[in-house]
N, CA, C and O of each residue as an XYZ file, in Angstrom:
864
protein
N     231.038    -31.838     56.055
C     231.623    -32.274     54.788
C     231.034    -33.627     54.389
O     231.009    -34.616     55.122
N     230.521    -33.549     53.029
C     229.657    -34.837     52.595
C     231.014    -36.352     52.562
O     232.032    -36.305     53.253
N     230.761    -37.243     51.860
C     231.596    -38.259     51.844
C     232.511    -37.696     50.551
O     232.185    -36.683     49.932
N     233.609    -38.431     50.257
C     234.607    -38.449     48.965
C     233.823    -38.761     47.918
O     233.602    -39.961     48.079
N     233.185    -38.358     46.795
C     232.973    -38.623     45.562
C     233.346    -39.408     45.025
O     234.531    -39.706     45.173
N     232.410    -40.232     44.013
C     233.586    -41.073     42.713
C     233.305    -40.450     41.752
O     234.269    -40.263     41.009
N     231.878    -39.808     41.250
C     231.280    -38.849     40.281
C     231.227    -37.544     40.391
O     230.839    -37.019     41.435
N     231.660    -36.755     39.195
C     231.740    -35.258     39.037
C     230.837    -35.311     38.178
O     231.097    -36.105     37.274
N     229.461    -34.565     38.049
C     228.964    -34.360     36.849
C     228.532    -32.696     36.780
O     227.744    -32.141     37.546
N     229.349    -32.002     35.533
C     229.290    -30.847     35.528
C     228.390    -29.776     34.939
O     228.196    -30.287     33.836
N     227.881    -28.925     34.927
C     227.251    -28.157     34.023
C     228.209    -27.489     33.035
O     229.437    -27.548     33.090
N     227.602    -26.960     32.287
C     229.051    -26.528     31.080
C     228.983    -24.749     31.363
O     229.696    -24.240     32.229
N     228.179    -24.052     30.643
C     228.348    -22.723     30.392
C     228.202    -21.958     31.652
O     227.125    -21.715     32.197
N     229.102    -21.681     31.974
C     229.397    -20.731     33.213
C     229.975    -21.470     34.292
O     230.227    -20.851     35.325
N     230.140    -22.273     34.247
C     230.471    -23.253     34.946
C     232.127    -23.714     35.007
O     232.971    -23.596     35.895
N     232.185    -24.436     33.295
C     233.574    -24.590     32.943
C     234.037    -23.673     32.125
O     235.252    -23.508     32.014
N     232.707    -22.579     31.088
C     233.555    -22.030     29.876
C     232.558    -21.139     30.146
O     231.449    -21.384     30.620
N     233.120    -19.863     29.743
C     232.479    -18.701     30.063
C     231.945    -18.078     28.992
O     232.455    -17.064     28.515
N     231.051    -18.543     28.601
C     229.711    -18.523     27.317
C     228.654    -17.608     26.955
O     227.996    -17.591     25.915
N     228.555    -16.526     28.394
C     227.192    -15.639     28.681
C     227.933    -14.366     27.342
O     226.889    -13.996     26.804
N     228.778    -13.806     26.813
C     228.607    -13.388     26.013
C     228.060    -13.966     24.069
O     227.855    -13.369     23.012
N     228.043    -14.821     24.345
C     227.224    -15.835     23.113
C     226.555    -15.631     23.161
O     225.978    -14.795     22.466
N     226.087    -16.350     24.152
C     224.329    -16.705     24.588
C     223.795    -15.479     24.435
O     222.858    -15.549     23.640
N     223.997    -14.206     24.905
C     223.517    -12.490     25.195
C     223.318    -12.416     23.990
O     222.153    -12.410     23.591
N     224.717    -12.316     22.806
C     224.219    -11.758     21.348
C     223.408    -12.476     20.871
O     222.388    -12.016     20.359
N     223.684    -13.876     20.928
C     222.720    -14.524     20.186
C     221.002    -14.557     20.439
O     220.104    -14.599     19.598
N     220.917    -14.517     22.080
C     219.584    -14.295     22.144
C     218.851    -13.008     21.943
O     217.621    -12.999     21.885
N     219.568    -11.922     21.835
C     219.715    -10.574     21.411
C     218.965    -10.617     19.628
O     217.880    -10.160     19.267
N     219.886    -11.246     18.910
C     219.617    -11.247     17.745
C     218.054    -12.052     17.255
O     217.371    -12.003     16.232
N     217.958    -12.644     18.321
C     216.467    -13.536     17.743
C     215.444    -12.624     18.168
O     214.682    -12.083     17.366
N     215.393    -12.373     19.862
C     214.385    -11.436     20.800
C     214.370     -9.941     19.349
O     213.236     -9.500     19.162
N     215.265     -9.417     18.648
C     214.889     -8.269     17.529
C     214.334     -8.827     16.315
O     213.521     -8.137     15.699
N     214.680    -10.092     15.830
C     213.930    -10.637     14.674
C     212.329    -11.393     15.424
O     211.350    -11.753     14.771
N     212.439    -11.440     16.442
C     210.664    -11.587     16.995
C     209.746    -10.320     17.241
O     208.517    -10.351     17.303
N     210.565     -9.181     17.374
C     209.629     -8.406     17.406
C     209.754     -8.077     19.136
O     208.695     -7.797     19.698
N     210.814     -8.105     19.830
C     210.798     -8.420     20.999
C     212.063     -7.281     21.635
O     213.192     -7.040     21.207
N     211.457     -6.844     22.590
C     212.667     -5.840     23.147
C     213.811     -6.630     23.579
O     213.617     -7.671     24.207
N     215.477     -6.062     23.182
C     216.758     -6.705     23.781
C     216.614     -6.810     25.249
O     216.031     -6.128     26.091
N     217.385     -7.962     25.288
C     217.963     -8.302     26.715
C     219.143     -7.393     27.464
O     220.210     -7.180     26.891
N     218.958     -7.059     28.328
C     220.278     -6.429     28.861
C     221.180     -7.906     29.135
O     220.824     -9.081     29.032
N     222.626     -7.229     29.565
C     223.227     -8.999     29.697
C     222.868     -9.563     31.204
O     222.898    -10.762     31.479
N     222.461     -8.333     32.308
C     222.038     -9.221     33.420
C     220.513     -9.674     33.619
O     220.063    -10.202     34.636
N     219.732     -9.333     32.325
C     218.374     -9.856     31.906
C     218.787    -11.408     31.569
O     218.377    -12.359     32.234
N     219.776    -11.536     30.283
C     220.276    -12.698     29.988
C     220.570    -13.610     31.069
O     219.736    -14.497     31.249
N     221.745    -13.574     31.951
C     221.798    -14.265     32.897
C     221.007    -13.996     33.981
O     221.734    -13.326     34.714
N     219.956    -14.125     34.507
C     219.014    -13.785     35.440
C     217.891    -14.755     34.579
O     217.303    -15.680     35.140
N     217.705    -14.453     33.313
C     216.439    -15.224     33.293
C     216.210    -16.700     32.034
O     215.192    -17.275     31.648
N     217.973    -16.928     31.636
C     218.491    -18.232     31.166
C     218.640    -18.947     32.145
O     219.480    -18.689     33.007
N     217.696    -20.183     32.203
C     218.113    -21.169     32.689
C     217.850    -22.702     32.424
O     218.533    -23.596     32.923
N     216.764    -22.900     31.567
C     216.001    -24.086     30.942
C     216.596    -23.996     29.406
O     216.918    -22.932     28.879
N     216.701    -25.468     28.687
C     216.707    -25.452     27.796
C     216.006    -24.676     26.482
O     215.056    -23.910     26.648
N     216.454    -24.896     25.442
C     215.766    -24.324     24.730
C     214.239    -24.584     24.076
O     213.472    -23.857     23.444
N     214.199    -25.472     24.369
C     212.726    -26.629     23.775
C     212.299    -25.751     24.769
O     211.991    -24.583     24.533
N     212.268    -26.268     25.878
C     211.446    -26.126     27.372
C     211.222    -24.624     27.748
O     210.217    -24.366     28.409
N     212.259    -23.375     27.304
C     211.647    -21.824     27.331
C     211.231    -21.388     26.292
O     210.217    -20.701     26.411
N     211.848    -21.594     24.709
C     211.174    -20.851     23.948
C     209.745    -20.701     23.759
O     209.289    -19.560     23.684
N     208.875    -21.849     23.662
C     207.666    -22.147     23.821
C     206.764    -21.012     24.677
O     205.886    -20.351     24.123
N     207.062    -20.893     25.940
C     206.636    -19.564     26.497
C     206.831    -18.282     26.138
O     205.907    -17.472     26.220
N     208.371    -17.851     25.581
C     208.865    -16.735     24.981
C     208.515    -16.225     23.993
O     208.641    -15.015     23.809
N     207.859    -17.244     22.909
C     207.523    -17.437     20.860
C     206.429    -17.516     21.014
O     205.719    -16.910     20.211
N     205.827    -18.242     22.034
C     204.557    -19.508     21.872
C     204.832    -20.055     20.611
O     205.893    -20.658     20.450
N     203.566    -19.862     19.163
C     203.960    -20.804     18.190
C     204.657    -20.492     17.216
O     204.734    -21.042     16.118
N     205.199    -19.560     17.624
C     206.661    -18.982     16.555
C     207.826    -19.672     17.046
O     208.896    -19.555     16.447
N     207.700    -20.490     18.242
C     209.283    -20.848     19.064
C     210.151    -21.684     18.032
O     211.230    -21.845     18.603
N     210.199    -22.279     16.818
C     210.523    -22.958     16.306
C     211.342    -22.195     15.084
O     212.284    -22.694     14.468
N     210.932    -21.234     14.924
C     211.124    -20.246     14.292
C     212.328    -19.404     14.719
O     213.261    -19.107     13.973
N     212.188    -19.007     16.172
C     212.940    -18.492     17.128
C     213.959    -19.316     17.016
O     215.000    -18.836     16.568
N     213.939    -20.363     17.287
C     214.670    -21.509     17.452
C     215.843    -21.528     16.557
O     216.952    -21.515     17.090
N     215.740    -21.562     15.085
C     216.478    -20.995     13.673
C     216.927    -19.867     13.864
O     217.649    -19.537     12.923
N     216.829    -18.936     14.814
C     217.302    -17.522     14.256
C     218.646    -17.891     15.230
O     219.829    -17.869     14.892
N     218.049    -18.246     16.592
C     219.061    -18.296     17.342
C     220.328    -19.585     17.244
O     221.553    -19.542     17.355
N     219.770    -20.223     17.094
C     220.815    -21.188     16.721
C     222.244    -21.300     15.248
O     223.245    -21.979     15.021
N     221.392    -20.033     14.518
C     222.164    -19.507     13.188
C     223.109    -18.938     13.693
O     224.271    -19.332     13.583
N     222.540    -17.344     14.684
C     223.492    -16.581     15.441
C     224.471    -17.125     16.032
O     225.615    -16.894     15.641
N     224.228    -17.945     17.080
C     224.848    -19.397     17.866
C     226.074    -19.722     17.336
O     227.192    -19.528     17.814
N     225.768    -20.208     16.354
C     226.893    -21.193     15.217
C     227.850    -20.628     14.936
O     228.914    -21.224     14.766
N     227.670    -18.812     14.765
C     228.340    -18.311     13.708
C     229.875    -17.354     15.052
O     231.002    -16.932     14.791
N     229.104    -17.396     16.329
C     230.067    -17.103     16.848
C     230.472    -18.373     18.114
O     231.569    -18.143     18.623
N     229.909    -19.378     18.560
C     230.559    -19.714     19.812
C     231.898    -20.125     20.060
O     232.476    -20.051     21.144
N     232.569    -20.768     18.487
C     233.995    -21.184     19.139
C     234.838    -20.366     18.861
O     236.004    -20.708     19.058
N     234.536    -18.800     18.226
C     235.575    -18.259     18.275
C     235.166    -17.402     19.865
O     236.058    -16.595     20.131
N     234.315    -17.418     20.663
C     234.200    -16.690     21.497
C     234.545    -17.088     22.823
O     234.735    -16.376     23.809
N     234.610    -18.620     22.674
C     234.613    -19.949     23.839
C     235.817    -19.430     24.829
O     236.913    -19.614     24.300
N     235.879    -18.946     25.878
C     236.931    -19.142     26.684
C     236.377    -19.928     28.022
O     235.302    -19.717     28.583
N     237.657    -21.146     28.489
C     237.824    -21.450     29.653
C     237.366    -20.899     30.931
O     237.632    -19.698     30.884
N     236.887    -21.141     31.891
C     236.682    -20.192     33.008
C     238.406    -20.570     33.910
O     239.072    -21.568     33.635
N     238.731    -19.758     34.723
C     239.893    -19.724     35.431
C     239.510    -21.183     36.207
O     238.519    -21.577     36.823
N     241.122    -21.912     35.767
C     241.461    -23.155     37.287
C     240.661    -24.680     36.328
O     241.056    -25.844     36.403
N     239.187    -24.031     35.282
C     238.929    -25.551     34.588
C     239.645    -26.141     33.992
O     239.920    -27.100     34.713
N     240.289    -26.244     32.902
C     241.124    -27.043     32.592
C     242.312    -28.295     33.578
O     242.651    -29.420     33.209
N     242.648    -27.666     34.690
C     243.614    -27.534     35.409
C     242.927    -28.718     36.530
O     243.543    -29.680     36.987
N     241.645    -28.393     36.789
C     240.789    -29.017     37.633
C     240.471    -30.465     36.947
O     240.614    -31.441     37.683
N     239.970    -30.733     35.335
C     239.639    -31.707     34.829
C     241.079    -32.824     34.483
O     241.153    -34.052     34.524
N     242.030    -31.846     34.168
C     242.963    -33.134     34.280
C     243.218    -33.710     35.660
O     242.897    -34.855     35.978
N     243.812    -32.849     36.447
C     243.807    -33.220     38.123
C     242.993    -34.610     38.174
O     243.342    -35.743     38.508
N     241.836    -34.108     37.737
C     240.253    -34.806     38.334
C     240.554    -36.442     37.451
O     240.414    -37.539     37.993
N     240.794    -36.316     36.643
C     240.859    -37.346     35.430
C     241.932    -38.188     36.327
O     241.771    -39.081     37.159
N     243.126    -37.516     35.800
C     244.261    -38.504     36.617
C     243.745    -38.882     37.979
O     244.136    -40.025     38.213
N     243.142    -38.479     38.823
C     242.423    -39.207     39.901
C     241.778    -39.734     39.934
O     241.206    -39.743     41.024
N     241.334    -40.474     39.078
C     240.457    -41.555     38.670
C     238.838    -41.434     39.185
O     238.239    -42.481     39.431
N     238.161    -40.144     39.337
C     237.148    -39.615     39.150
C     236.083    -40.119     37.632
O     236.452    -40.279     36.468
N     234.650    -40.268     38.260
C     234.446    -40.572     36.714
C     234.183    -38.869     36.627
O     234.135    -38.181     37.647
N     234.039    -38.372     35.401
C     233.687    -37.238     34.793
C     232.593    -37.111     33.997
O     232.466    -37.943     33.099
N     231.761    -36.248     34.122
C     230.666    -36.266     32.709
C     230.158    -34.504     33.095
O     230.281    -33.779     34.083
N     229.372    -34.304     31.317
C     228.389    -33.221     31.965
C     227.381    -33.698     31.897
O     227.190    -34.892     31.665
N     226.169    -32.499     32.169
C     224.829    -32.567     32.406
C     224.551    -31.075     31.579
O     224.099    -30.136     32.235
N     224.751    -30.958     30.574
C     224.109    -29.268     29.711
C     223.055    -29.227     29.093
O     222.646    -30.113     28.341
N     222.217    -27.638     29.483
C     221.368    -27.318     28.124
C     221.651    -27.045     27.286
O     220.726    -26.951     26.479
N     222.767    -26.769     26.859
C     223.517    -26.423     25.662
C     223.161    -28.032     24.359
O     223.394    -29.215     24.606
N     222.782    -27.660     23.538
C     222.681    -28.773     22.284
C     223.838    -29.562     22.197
O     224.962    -29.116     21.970
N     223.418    -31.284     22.464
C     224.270    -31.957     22.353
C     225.692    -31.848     21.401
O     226.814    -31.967     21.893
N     225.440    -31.606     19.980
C     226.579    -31.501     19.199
C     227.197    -30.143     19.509
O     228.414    -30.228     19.674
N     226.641    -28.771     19.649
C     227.210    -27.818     20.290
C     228.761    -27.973     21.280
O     229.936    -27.634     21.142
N     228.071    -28.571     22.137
C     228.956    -29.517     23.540
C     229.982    -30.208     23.470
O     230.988    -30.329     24.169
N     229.542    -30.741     22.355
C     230.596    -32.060     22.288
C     232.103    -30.890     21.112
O     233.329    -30.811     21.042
N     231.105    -30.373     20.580
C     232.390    -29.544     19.377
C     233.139    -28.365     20.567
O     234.261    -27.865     20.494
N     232.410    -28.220     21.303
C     233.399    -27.106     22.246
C     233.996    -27.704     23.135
O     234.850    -27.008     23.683
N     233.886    -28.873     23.569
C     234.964    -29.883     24.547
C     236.057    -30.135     23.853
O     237.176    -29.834     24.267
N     235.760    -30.907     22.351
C     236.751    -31.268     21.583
C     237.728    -30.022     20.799
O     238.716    -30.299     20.118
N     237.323    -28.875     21.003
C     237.704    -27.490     20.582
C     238.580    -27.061     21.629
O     239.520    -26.296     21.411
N     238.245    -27.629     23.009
C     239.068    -27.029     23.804
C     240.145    -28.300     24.489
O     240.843    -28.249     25.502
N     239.960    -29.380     23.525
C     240.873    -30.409     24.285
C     240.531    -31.529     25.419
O     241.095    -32.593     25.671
N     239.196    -30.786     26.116
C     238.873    -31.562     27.040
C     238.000    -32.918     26.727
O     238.025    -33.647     27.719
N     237.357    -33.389     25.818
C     236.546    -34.328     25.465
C     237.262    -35.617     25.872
O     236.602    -36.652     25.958
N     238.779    -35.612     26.166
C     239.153    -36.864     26.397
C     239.382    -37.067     28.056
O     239.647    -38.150     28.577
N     239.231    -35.851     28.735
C     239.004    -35.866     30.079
C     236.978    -36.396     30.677
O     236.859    -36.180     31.883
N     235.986    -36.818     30.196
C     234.987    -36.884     29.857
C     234.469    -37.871     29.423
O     234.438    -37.957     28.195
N     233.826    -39.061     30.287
C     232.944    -40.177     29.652
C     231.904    -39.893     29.030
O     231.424    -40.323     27.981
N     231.563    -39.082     29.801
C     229.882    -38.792     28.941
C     229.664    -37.118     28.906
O     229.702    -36.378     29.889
N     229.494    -36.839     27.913
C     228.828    -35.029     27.852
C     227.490    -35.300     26.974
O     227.421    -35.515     25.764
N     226.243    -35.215     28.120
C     225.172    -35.604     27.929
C     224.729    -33.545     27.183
O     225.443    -32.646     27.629
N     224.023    -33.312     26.542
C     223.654    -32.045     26.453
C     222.160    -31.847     25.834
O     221.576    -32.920     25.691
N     221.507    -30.827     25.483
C     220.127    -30.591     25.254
C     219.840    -31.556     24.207
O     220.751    -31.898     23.453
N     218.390    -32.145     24.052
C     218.007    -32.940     23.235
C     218.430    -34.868     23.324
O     217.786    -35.826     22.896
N     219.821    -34.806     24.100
C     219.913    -35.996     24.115
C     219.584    -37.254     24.483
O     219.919    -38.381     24.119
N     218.495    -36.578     25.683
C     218.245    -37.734     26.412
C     216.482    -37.032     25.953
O     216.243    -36.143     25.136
N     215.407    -37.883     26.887
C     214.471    -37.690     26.120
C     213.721    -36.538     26.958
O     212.657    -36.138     26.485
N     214.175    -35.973     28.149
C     213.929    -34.385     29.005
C     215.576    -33.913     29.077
O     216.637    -34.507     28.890
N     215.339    -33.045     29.311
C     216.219    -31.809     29.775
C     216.405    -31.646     30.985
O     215.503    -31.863     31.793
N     217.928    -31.123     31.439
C     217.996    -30.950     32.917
C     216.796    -30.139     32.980
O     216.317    -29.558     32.006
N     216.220    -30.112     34.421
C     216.722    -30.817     35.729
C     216.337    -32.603     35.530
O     217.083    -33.347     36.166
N     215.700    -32.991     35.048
C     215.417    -34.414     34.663
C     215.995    -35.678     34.455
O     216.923    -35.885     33.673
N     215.427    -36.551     35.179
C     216.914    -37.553     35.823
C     216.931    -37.912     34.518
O     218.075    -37.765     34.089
N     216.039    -38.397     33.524
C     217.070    -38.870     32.181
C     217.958    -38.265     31.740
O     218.743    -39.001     31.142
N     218.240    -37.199     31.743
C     219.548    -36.449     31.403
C     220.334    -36.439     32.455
O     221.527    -36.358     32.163
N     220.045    -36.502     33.784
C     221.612    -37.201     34.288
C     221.988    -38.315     34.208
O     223.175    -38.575     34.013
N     220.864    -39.422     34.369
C     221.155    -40.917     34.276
C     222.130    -41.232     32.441
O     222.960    -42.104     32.183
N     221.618    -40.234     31.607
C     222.315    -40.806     30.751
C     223.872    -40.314     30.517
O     224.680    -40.929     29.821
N     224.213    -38.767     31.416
C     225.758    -38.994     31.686
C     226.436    -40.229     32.710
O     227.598    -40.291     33.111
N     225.526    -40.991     32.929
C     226.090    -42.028     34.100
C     226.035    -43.229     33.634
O     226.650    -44.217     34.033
N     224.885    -43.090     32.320
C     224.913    -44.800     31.564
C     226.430    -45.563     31.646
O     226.772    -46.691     32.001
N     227.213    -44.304     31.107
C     228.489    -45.036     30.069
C     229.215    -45.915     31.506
O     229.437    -47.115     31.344
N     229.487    -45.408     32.587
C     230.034    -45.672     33.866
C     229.025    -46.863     34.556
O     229.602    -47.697     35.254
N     227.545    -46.985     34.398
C     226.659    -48.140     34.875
C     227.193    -47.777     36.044
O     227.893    -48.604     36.629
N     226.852    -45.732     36.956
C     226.602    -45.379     37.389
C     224.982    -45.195     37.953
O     224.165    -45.483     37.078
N     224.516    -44.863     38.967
C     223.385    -44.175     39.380
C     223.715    -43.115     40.133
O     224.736    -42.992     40.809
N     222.347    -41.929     39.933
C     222.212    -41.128     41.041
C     222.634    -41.178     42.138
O     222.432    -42.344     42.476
N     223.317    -40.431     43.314
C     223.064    -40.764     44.486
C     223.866    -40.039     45.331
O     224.189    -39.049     44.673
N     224.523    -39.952     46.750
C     225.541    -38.891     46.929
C     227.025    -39.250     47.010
O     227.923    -38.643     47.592
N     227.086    -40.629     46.130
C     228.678    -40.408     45.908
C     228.730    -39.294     44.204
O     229.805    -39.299     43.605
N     227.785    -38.620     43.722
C     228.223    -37.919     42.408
C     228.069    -36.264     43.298
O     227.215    -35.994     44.142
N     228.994    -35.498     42.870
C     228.573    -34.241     43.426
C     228.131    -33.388     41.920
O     228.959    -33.292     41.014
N     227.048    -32.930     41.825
C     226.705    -32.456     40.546
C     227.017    -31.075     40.705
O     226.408    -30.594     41.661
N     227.952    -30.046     39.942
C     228.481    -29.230     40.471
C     228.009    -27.839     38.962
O     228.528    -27.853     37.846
N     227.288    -27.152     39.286
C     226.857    -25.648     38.259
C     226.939    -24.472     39.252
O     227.370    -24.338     40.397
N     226.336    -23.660     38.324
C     226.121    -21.755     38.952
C     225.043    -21.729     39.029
O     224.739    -20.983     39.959
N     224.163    -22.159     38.537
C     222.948    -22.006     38.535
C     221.578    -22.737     39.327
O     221.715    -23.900     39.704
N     220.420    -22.114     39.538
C     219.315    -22.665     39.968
C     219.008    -23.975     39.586
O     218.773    -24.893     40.372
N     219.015    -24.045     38.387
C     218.580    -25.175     37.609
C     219.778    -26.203     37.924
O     219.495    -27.297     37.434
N     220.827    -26.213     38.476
C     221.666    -27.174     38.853
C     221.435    -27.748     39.646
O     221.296    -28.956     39.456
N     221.239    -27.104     41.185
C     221.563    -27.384     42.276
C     219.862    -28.073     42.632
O     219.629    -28.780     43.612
N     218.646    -27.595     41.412
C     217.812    -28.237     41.532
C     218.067    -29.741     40.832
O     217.653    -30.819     41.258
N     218.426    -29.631     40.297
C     218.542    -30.598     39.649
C     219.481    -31.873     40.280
O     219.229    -33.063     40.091
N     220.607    -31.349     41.063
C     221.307    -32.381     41.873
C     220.152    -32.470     43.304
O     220.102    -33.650     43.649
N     219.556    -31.890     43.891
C     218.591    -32.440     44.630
C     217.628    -33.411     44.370
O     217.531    -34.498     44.940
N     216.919    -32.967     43.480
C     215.530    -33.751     42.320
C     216.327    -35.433     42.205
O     215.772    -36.463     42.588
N     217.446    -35.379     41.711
C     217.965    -36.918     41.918
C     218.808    -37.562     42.959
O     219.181    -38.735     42.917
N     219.151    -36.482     44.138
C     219.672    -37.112     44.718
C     221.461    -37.265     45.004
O     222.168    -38.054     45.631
N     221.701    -36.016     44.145
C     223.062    -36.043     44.519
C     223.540    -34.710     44.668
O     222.741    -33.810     44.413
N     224.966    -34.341     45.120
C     225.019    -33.626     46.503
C     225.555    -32.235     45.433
O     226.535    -32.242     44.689
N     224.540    -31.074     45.653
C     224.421    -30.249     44.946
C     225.619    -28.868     45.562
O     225.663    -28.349     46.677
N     226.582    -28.566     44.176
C     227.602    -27.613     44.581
C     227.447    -26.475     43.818
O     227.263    -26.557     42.604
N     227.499    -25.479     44.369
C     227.546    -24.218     43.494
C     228.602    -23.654     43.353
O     229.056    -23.239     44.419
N     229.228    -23.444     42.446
C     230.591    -22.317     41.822
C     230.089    -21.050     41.241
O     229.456    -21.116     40.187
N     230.305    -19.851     41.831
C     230.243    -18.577     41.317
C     230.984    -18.053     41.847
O     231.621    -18.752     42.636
N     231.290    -16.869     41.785
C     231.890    -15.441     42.402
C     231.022    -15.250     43.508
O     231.354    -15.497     44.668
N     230.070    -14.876     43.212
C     228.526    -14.201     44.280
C     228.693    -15.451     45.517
O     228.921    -16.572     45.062
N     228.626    -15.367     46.570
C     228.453    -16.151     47.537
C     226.736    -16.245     47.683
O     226.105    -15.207     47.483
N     225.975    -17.542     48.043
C     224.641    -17.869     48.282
C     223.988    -16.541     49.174
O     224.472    -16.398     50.297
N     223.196    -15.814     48.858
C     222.717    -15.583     49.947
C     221.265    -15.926     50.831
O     220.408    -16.521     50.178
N     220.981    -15.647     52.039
C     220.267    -16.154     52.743
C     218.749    -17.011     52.181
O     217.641    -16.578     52.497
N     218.828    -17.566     51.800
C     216.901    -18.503     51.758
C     216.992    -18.144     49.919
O     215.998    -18.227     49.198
N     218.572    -17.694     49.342
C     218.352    -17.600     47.789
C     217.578    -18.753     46.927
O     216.734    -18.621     46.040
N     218.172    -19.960     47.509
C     217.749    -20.988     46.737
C     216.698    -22.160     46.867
O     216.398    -23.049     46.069
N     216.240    -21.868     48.130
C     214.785    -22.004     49.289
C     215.437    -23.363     49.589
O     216.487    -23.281     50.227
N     215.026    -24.584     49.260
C     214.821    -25.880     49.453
C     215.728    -27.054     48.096
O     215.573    -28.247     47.837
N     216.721    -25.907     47.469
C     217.569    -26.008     46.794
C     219.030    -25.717     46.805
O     219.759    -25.728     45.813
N     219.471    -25.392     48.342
C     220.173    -24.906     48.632
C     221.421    -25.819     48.679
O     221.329    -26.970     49.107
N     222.582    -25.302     48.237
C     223.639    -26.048     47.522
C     224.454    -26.928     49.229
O     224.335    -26.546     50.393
N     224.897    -27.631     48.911
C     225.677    -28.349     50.036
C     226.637    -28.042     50.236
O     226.878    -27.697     51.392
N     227.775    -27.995     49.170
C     229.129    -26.911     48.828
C     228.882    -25.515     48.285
O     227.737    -25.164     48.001
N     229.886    -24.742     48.139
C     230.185    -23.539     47.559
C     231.504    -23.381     47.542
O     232.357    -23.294     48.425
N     231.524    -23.356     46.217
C     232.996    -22.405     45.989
C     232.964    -21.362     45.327
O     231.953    -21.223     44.639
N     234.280    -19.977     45.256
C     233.899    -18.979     44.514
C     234.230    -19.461     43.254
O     233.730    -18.943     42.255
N     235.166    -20.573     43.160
C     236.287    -20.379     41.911
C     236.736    -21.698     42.089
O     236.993    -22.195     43.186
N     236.871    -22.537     40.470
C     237.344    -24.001     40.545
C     238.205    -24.446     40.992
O     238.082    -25.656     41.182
N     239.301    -23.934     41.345
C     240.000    -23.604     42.401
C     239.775    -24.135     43.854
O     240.457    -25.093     44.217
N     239.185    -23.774     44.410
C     238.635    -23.933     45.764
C     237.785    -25.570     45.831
O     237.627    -26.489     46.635
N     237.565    -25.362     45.032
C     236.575    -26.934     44.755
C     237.454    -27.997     44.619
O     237.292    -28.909     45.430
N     238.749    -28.171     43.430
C     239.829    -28.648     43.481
C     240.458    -28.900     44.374
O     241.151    -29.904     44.214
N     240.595    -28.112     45.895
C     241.669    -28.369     46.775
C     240.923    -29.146     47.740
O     241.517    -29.871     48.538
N     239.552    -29.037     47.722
C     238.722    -29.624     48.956
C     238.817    -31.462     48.164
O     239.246    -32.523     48.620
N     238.252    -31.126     46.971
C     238.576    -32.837     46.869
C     240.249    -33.494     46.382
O     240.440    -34.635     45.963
N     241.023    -32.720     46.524
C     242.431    -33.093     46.858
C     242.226    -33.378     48.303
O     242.435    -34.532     48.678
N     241.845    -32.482     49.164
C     242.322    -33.057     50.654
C     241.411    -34.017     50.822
O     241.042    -33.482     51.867
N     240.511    -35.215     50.723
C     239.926    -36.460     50.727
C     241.057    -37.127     50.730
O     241.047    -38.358     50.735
């Protein structure tokens, strides 16, 4: 068991709010206006994981900008009526708050996106910083985008923050700077999944993550 934390810094979609049906239609709707066969939804989650700057470019080449408009139209038109909570988050961020935890995220999700679905769901005041795509001057995994959820706190990197996602791109990303990388899913890790990225914690469910840093 690593040391007690003072920093939580979270990933957002799938993480705290369960988003992969958005993301599916919406990238659905652009991949048919490119000329591009649909995604199944475990195509979607299997091969989302970089921002949008940083994949479309490979996906469009010099149409990505283009791409970029279709999807972000789609985007708009459904995420907050689609936005649900994942089980135990809410529940976990006040806990976490009243414990005098600092809080922030770390998302590819577009900064104003982020900030309108925190404040949509109440949580923005549990939250110093919700750093998200575009804001800083790289994209996770890239320490300017964690360093700048840590500005507001005149925090650094390091392993008192446990940087906590579902994804590859997380747990790389809490390695790459240095702080102690947790994975939350259902799926338990399996063997050599994440090579030299391999998470320090695991939980299935926010839940479980919650009670371990209660007992500190």
């Amino acid at each position: 068991m690593s040391a007690k934390p003072s920093v939580l810094l979270f990933d957002w979609d799938n993480t705290l709010v369960d988003s992969w049906g958005v993301i599916h239609a919406a990238m659905n709707t652009t991949l048919e206006a490119m000329g591009h066969p649909r995604w199944s939804r475990s195509d979607a989650e299997n091969r989302i994981r970089a921002s949008l700057r940083d994949s479309f470019p490979g996906l469009f080449g010099d149409r990505w900008k283009e791409a970029e408009k279709i999807f972000y139209d789609a985007f708009e038109r459904l995420h907050l009526l689609e936005l649900q909570p994942l089980p135990g988050a809410g529940d976990l961020l006040a806990w976490a708050a009243e414990a005098g935890f600092y809080l922030g995220v770390v998302s590819n999700k577009r900064g104003p996106y982020l900030r309108q679905e925190a404040a949509h769901l109440g949580w923005d005041r549990y939250f110093t910083a919700l750093a998200g795509a575009g804001d800083a001057a790289r994209d996770k995994p890239a320490r300017e985008h964690v360093q700048l959820a840590l500005d507001p706190g005149k925090w650094q990197p390091g392993p008192h923050v446990w940087f906590i996602g579902d994804t590859d791109i997380d747990l790389i990303c809490a390695h790459s700077n240095g702080c102690v990388p947790v994975l939350v899913r259902p799926q338990p890790p399996h063997a050599g999944e994440f090579g030299e990225a391999a998470p320090q914690h695991y939980f299935p469910a926010l839940s479980g993550l919650q009670a371990v840093l209660a007992a500190f």
